[in-house]
Structure formats: structure tokens, C-alpha cells
C-alpha positions, 0 to 999 in steps of 0.5 A: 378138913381142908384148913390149916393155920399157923401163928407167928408173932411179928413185931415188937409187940409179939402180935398173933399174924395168922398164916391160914390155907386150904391143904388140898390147894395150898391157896390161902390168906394171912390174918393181921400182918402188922410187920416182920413181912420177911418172916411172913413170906418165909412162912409162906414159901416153907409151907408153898402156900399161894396167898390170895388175900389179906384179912384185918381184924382192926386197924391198930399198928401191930395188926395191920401196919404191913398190910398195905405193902404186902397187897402191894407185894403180892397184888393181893386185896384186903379185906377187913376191918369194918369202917369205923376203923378208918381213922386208925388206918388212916394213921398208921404212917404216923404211929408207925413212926411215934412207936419206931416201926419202919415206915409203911405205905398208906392204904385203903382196904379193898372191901369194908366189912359189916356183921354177918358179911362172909370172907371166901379165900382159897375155898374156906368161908369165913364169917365175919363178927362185928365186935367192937369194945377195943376198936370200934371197927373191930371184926372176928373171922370165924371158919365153922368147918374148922371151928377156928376163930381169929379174935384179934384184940377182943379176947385172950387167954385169962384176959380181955383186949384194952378199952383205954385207947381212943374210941375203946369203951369197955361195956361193948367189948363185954357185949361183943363177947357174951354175945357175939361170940359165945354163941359160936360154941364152945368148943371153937378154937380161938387165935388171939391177938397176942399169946396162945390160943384158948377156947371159948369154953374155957375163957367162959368157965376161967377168963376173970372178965368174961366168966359165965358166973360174972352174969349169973 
């Protein structure tokens, strides 16, 4: 198969930035690339990928605080998040600052996105889940032909993303998960927002939260 992936942490929260491409073009995409943007490019040069655009999967500042400069950068457009999350972009040269990021420039994603939505980048299609609960624009990108997942704060390994922030509610994040992701399979492979990846198999017989046996 065509897609490759690499996880780098970047920032001080140590979040999960995506590195994604197509091996037979080396063209590719960067999910949630909330800082470090240095780090990223290296990545980048090293593998001699070309990247043709910017995936978020919500809008808090360890995910998408880079996001603007780095289009900007590359000429590249966004895509991502759905909409509800725009009042977090529209922060984001404040919180920056409250949580001592440096400073970052304002934006507007190039392309809001909806539930059921597909993402083409560099040949690969990514459908698009709408999975609210931690933010309440929340998305997952998901590649059937690799069986990858990008799950951003929505889920972990033996955990669940938070539900105490502004807009966060914690039934719809159960709900995004039981019912907008595990019928993906369980053999789909998952990078999380923070920490190592998992599947959804195994979050479904082991994650405390989410476990088949807590709804049987």
C-alpha cells in the first residue's frame, strides 16, 4: 500500500503531529501540527516528502497552533476541523500566550468539514468522522486502504480524551466512540492525540471507558 505515516510529539504537551505521504510519490500531508514547526520540516526534508496540505482534527492549541504559519509557509491550505470548533481557532493567539507558546498568527481553515466528508491528499482518501465529546467540532481521519485512524483527543491507549473543557460533554464523546468509530473494525490502527498508538480492538476489550463489557 501507498501510505506511509510518522508520529512526532511537538510542544510541551508532547501532542501526536502526524507526518503522512504516498510512497510512490513522496507527496503527502501533516495532521494536527500544533507547534515545533522546525522539527516538522525536518521530518519532512529527511523523508523528501512534498507536502500538499494541513489536516486538524479540532481546534485546541497543542493541535493546531502552527497550523496557520505552516500554510502560510508552504502555500498549502487546511482543512479541518468542523466549524463548531471555531471559536477555539479564533483564540489561539491568546491561549498561546496564556500557556507560553510562541506567538502564532491568526487563521481560518481553507475547508470546514462535516461527517461523511472525504479529504483527498497526494492520492490517499481520508474519511472524514465528525466525533464530538472533547471539542464539539471534533473530527477523525481515517484511510480504509492502510486501516489508519487519526483520533486526535477523542481517544487513547487505556483512556478517553477530556470532557471538562469549555463545550467538552462526556456522554457524546462515549457516543462518537461506540458509534462513530468502532464500526471501522477492529483491526484499524489508531494515532492518538497523545501517547502510542493502539487499536480499536484492543481499546474495546481493555480501555476502562470504552470496553465492550461496560454496555453489555
Amino acid at each position: 500500500m501507498p501510505m506511509k505515516a510518522a508520529v512526532l510529539p511537538v510542544t510541551p504537551f508532547q501532542q501526536n503531529c502526524t507526518i503522512f505521504w504516498n510512497d510512490e510519490t513522496m507527496r503527502g500531508g501533516v495532521s494536527d501540527p500544533g507547534g515545533d514547526i522546525e522539527r516538522i520540516l525536518e521530518v519532512v526534508g529527511r523523508e523528501g516528502i512534498t507536502l500538499e496540505k494541513i489536516l486538524l482534527t479540532h481546534g485546541h492549541l497543542d493541535h493546531a497552533s502552527a497550523a496557520g504559519d505552516l500554510a502560510k509557509q508552504l502555500g498549502i491550505p487546511i482543512e479541518g476541523p468542523h466549524e463548531d470548533d471555531l471559536f477555539l481557532i479564533e483564540t489561539l493567539p491568546e491561549q498561546s500566550a496564556k500557556y507560553g507558546f510562541p506567538p502564532v498568527g491568526a487563521f481560518v481553515p481553507d475547508r470546514w468539514l462535516v461527517d461523511g466528508d472525504r479529504v483527498e491528499v497526494a492520492g490517499l482518501t481520508f474519511d472524514v468522522r465528525h466525533c464530538p465529546g472533547h471539542t464539539p467540532g471534533h473530527v477523525v481521519f481515517f484511510n480504509d486502504e492502510a486501516r489508519l485512524a487519526i483520533v486526535g483527543d477523542v481517544l487513547f491507549q487505556g483512556s478517553i480524551g477530556r470532557t471538562d473543557l469549555p463545550r467538552g460533554n462526556y456522554q457524546q464523546l462515549i457516543d462518537s466512540i461506540t458509534n462513530r468509530l468502532w464500526p471501522l473494525g477492529d483491526d484499524v490502527t489508531f494515532v492518538p492525540g497523545h501517547g502510542p498508538v493502539s487499536t480499536f480492538g484492543q481499546e474495546r476489550a481493555t480501555n476502562p471507558f470504552v470496553a465492550d463489557e461496560n454496555f453489555a
